[in-house]
C-alpha positions as CSV (number, residue, x, y, z in Angstrom):
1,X,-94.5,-44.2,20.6
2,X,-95.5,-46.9,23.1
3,X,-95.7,-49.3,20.1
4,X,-92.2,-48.8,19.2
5,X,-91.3,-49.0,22.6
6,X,-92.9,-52.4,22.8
7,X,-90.7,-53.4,19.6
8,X,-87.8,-52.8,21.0
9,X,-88.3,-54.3,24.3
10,X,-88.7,-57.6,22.2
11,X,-85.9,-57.4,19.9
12,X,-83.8,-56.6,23.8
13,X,-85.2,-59.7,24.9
14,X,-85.2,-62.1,21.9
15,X,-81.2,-60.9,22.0
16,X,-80.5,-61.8,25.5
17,X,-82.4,-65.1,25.0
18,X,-80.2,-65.6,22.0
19,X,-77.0,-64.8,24.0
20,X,-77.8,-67.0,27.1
21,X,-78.9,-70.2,25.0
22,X,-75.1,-69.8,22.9
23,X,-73.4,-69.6,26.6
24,X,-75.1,-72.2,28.3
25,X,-76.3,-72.3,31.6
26,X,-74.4,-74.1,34.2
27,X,-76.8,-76.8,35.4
28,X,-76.2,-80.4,35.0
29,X,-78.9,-82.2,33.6
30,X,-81.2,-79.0,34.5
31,X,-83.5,-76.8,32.4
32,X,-82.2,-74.1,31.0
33,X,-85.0,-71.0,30.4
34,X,-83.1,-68.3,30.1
35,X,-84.2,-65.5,32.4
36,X,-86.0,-67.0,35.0
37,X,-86.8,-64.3,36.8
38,X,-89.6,-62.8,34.1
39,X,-90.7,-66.2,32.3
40,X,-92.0,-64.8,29.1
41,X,-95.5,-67.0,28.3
42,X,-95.6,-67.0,25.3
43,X,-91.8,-67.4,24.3
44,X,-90.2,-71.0,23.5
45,X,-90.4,-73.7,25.6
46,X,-87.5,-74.6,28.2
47,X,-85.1,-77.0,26.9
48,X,-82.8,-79.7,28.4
49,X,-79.2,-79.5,28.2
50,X,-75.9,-81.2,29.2
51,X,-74.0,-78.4,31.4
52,X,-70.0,-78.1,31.9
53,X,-69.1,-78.4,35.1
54,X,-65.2,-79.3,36.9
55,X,-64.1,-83.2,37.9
56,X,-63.8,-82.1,41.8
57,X,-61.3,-85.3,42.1
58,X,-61.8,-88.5,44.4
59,X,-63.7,-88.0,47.6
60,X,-61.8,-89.5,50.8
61,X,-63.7,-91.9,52.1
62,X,-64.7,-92.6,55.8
63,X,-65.7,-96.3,56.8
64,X,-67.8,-97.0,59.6
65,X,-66.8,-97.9,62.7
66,X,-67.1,-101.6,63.0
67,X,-70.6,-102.6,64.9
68,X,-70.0,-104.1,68.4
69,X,-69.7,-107.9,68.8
70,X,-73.2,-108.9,70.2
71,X,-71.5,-113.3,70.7
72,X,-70.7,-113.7,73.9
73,X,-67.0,-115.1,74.4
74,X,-66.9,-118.6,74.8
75,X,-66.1,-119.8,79.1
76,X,-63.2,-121.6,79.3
77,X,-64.2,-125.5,78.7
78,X,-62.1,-126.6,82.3
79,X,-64.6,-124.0,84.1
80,X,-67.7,-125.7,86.1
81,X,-69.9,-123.6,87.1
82,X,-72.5,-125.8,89.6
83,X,-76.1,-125.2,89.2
84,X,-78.0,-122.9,91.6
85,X,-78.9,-124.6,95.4
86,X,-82.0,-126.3,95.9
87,X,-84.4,-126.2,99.8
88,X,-85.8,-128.9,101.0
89,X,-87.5,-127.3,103.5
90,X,-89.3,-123.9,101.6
91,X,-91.6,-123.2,104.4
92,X,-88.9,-122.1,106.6
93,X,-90.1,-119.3,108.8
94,X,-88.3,-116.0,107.2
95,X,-84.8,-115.0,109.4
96,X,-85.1,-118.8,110.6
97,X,-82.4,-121.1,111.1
98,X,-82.1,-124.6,109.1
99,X,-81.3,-127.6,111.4
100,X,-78.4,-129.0,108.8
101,X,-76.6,-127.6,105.6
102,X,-75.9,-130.2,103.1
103,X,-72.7,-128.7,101.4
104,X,-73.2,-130.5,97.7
105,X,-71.1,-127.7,96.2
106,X,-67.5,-126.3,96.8
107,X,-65.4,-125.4,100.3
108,X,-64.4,-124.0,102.8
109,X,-65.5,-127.8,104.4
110,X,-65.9,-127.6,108.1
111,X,-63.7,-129.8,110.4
112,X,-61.5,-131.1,107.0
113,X,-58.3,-131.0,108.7
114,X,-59.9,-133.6,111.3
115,X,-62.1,-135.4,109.2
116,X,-60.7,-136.0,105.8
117,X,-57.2,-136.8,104.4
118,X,-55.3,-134.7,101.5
119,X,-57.1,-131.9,99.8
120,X,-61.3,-133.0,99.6
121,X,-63.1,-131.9,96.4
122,X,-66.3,-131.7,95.3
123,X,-68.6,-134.7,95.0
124,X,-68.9,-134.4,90.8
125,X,-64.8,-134.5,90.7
126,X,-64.5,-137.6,92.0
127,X,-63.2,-140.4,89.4
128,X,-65.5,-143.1,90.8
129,X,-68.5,-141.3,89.9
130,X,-67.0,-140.9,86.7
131,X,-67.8,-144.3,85.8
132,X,-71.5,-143.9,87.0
133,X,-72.4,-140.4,84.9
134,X,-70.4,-141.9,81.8
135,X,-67.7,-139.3,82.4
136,X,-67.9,-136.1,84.5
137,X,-71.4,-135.1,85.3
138,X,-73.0,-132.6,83.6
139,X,-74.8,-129.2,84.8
140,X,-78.1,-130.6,84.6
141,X,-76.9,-133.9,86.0
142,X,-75.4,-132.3,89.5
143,X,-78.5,-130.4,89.7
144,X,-80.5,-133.2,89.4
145,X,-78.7,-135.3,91.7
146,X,-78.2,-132.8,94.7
147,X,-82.2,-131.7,94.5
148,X,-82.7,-135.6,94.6
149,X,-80.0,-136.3,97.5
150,X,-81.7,-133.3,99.4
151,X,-85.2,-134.8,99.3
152,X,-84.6,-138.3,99.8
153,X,-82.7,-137.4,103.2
154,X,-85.2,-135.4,104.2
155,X,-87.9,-138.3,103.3
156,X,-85.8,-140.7,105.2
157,X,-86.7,-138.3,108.8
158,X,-90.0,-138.4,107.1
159,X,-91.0,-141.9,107.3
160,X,-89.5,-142.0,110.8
161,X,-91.9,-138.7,112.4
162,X,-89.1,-136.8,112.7
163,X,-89.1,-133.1,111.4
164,X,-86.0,-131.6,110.2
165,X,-85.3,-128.6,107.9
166,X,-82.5,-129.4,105.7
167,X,-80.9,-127.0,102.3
168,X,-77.5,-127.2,100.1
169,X,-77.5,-123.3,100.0
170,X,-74.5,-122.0,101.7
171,X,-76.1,-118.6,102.0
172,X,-78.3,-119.8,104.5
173,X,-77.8,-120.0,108.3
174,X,-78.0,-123.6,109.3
175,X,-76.9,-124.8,112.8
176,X,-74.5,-127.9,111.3
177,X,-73.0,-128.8,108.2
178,X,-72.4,-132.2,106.4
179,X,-70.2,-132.1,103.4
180,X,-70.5,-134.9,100.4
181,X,-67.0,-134.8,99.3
182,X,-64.6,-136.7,96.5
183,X,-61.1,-137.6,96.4
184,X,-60.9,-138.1,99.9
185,X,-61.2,-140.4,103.0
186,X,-61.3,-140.5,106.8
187,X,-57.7,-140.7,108.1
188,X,-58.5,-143.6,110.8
189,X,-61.4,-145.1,109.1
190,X,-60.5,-145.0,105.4
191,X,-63.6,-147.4,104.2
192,X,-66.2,-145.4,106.1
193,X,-69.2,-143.4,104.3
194,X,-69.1,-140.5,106.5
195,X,-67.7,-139.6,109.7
196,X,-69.5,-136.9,111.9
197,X,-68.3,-135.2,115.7
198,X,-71.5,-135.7,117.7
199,X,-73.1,-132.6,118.3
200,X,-71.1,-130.7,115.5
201,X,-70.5,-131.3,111.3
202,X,-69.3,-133.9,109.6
203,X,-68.5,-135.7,106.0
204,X,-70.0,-137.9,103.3
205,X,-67.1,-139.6,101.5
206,X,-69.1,-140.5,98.1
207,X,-66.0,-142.5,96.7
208,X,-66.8,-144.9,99.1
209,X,-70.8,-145.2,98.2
210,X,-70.0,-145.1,94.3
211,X,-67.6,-148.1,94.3
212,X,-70.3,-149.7,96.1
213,X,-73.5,-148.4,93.4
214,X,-74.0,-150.2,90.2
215,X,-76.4,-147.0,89.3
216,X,-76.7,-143.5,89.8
217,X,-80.3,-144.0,91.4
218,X,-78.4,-146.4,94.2
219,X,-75.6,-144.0,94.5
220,X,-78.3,-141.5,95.4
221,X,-79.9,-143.3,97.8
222,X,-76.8,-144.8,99.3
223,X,-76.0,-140.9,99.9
224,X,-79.1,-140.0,101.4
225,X,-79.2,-142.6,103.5
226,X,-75.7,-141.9,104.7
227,X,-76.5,-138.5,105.1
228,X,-79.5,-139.0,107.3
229,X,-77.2,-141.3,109.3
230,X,-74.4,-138.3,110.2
231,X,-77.4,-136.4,110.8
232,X,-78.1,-138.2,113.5
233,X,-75.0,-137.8,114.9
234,X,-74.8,-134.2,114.5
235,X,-78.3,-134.2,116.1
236,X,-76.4,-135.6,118.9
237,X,-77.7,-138.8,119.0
238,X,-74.6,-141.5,118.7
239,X,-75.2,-145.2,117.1
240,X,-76.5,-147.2,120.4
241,X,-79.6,-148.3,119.4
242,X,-79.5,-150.8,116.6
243,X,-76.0,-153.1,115.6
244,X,-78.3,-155.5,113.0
245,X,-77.7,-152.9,110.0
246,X,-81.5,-152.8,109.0
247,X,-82.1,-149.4,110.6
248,X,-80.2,-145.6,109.4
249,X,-79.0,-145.7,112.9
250,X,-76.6,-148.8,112.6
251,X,-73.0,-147.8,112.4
252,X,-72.6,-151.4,109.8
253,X,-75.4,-150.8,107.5
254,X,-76.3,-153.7,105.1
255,X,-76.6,-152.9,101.6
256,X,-79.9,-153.9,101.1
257,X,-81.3,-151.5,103.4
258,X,-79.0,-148.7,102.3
259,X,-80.5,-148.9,98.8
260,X,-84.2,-149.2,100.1
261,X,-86.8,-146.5,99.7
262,X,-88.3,-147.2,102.8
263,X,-85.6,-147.2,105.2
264,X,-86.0,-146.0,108.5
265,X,-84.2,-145.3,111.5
266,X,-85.2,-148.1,114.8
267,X,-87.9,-147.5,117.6
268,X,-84.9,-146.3,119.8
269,X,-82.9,-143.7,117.2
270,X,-86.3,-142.2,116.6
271,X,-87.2,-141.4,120.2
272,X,-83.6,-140.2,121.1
273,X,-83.9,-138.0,118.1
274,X,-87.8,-136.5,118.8
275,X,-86.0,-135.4,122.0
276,X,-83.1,-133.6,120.8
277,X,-82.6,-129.6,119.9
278,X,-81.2,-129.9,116.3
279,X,-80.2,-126.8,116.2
280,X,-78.0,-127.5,119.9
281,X,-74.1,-127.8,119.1
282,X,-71.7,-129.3,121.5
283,X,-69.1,-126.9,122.3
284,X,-66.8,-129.4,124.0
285,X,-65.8,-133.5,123.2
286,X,-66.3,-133.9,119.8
287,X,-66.5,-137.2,119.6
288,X,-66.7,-138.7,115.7
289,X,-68.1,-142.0,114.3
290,X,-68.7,-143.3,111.3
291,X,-70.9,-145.7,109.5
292,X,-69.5,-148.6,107.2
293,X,-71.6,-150.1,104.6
294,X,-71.8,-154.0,104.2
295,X,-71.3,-155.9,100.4
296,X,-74.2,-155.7,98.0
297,X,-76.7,-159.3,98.9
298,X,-75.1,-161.8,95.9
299,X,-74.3,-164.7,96.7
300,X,-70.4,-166.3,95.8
301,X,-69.9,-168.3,93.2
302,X,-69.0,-170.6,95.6
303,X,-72.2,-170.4,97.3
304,X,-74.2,-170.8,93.9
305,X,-72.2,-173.8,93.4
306,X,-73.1,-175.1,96.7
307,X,-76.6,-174.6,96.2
308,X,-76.2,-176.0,93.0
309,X,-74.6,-179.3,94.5
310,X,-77.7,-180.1,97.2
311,X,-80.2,-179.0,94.2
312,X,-78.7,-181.9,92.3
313,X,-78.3,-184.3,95.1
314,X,-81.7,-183.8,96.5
315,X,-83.2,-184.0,93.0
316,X,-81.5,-187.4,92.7
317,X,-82.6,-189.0,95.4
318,X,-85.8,-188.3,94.5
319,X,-85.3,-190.4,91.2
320,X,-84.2,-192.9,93.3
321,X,-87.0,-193.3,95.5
322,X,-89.6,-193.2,92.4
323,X,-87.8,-196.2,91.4
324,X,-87.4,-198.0,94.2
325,X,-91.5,-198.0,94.6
């Protein structure tokens, strides 16, 4: 009895394995083995087979958002942004005040309605430097020339013994203020360099030093130079002590001098200034001044010619006198 019944369970399962394998089994690419749940051993190996299955249709598709722009929009090509100020003095105790700030940047200017005509701009707008640069400075170029401007005006108190603290950064407390400006000129003196009130702030007009520079290098030191002058006067020490133009301190300064690394101000400028307050303001009767600056040192054509002539004439005579012995 239990070997019939082992017959029959065969023929039961050969027919169901004979049944699935005519239907098919729903899998795509898959193995189909019939029932899976008992695996029989020793039955027929599992074969592949291509399975029906229903077309669900396109798929909507979703694009991705677009990825954020990481280029940074371009600044507008009239915008001029001026480099970052520059100290000449770092050792400045903290919460200290500098004796002068050197405005080589934008307004408000101090004292412009008294001390300048129209509306003055900053020292890299003006036209005449223009033709210095080889068109408007660059970033790098005003940087370059305000550090420079800075340290040559404080070297200029240097080689005199005179200790001032000097910065362009209008963040910082400073007890005056001297502004290199463009486009503009002193109402009553129009060819002046600068004009400064005595005891208070004043103005360097650089139009007037770059028609007189050949060079940036001499427009720098013309600057500085000036600079140190209406320092002077802001110090509260006015121009009495030297009229030959050699010396800072003149109010007609020669060219020579103004171009000169070693410029100084006289024996007298230097001892009024070693015994002044800097950081003292006058707080009535402003009075200004200004400094003009005297012709570069070449000679006329009329005086080469001159020369020329008594070179010639002098030369002759000496021909003259060779023959004659």
């Amino acid at each position: 009895m239990t070997v019939m019944k082992a017959v029959v369970r065969g023929i039961l399962i050969a027919s169901l394995a004979s049944t699935s394998a005519q239907a098919g089994s729903m899998i795509f690419l898959g193995v189909s083995s019939g029932d899976s749940s008992s695996p029989d051993p020793t039955g027929p190996a599992p074969s592949l087979r291509l399975g029906t299955f229903s077309d669900p249709g396109p798929t909507a598709f979703t694009p991705m958002a677009p990825a954020a722009s990481v280029i940074p929009p371009a600044s507008s090509p009239a915008t001029f942004t001026p480099p970052p100020p520059s100290v000449a003095n770092p050792l400045l105790p903290p919460g200290g005040s500098y004796d002068a700030f050197i405005n080589l940047g934008t307004g408000p200017y101090l004292d412009s309605a008294s001390l300048t005509t129209g509306n003055p701009q900053p020292w890299y707008l003006g036209t005449s430097v223009d033709r210095l640069f080889g068109g408007l400075p660059s970033i790098q170029q005003v940087a370059a020339f305000d550090q420079t401007v800075l340290q040559r005006a404080q070297q200029t108190f240097g080689l005199s013994g005179i200790p001032v603290t000097l910065t362009n950064d209008p963040n910082a407390p400073a007890a005056h203020t001297i502004s290199v400006v463009s486009q503009t000129s002193n109402p009553t003196v129009g060819g002046a360099l600068g004009m400064t009130y005595l005891g208070g702030n004043g103005f360097q007009y650089i139009d007037t030093a770059a028609n007189s520079a050949t060079s940036v290098d001499q427009l720098e030191w013309i600057v500085a130079h000036n600079l140190a002058h209406e320092l002077m006067l802001a110090f509260n020490v006015p121009e009495v002590h030297d009229q030959s133009g050699q010396f800072i301190d003149s109010p007609n300064a020669s060219w020579s001098m103004m171009t000169s690394p070693t410029a100084t101000f006289s024996p007298g400028a230097v001892a009024d200034l070693l015994s002044k307050n800097f950081q003292a303001t006058s707080s009535a009767g402003l009075n200004p001044s200004a400094q003009l600056l005297g012709p570069p040192s070449v000679p006329e054509p009329s005086a080469w010619m001159l020369w020329a002539a008594i070179g010639s004439t002098a030369l002759m005579a000496g021909k003259l006198r060779h023959h004659s012995g």
